[in-house]
C-alpha positions in Angstrom: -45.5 45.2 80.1 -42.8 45.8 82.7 -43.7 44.3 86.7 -44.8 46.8 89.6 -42.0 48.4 90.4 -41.6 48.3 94.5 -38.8 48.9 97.2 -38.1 45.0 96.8 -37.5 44.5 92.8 -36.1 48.3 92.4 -33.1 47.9 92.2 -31.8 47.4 88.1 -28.8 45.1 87.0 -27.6 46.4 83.5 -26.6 42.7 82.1 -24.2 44.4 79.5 -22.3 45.9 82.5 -22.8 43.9 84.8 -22.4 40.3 83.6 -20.4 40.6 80.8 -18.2 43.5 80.4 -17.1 43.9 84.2 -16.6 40.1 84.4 -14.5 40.0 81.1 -12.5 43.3 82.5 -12.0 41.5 85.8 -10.5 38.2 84.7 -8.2 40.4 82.2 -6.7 41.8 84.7 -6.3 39.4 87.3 -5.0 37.4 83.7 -2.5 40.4 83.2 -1.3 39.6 87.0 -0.8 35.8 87.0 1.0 36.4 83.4 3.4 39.1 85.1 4.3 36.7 88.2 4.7 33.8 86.2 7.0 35.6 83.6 7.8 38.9 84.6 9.2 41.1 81.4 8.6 44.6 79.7 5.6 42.9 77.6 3.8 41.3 81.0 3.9 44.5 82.6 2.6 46.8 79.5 -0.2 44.5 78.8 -0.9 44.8 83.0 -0.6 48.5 82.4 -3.5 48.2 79.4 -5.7 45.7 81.6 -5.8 48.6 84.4 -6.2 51.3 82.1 -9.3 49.2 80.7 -10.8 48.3 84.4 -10.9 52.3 85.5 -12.2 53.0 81.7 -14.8 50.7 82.5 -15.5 51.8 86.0 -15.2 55.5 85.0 -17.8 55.0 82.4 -20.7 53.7 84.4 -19.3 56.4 87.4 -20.2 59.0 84.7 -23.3 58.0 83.4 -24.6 57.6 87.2 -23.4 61.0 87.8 -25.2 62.3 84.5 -28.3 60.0 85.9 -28.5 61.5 89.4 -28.0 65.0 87.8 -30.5 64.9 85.5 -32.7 62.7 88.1 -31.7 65.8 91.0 -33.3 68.3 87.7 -36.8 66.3 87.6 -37.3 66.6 91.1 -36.6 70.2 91.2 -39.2 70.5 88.7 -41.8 68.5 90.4 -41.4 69.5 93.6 -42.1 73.7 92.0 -45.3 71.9 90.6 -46.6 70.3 93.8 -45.1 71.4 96.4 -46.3 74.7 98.7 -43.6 77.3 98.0 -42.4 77.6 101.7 -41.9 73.3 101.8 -40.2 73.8 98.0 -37.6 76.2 99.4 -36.9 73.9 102.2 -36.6 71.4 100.1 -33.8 72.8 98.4 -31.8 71.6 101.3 -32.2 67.7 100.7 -29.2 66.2 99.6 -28.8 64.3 96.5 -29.3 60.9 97.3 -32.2 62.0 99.5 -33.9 63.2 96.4 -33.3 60.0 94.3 -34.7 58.1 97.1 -37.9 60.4 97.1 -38.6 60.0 93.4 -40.3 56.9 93.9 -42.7 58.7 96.3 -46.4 59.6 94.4 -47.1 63.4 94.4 -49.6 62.9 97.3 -47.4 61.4 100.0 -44.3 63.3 98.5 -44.6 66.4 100.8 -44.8 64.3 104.1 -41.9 62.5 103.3 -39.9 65.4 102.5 -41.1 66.9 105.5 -40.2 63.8 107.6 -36.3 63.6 105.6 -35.5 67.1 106.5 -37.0 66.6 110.1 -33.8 63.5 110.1 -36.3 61.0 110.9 -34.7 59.1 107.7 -30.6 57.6 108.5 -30.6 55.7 105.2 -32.3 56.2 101.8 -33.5 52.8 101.8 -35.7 54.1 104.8 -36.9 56.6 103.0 -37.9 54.1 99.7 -39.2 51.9 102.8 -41.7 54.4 103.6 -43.3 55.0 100.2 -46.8 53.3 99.6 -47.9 54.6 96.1 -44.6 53.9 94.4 -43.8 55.8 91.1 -42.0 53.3 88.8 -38.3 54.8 87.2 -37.5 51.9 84.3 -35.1 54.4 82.4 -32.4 54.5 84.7 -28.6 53.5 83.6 
């Protein structure tokens, strides 16, 4: 059984990602540098040309699947906050930006309204304030 999820242990490191393929992109391509300084030809600078076309492949694809995330995370709330929320704080709500609304995901359906009450208010700079805030925290393991 997965940990408590809290502001303090939230935050998820994909090992795939981020301990082997970005580190093994990396060191190609600072590879592909040294090898075109130390012998600079036509074959140096294609395989340079590959090792950056690899690194933004590699960056792209976890850009995108965040993007899909926060879409699809931006959908759920949309749907809870019609469920729970009064109709006139649901409509103001429509005005929270995105990463406001991935913060308040964590936020349990009682305390929910206050906070988004208190985010469109300003009261919140950062997201991490808002995550700060949240006292019954709703656990998100499925994120990318």
């Amino acid at each position: 059984m997965a940990e408590t999820q809290t502001f303090k242990n939230h935050v998820r490191w994909h090992v795939p990602h981020h301990f082997i393929v970005t580190p093994i992109l990396l060191f190609n391509f600072i590879f592909a540098i040294v090898r075109v300084v130390q012998d600079f030809n036509i074959d140096r600078i294609a395989y340079l040309i590959l090792a950056i076309g690899l690194l933004i492949m590699g960056i792209l694809v976890r850009l995108n699947s965040l993007t899909v995330q926060n879409r699809l995370i931006r959908l759920e709330e949309r749907l809870r906050y019609e469920k729970i929320l009064p109709e006139d704080l649901n409509l103001k709500a429509q005005n929270l930006k995105t990463n406001q609304m991935i913060a308040l995901r964590f936020a349990s359906d009682e305390e929910l309204p206050l906070l988004i009450e208190r985010t469109l208010n300003g009261e919140f700079e950062k997201t991490s304030q808002i995550k700060r805030e949240i006292k019954n925290w709703r656990a998100d393991h499925l994120r990318v």
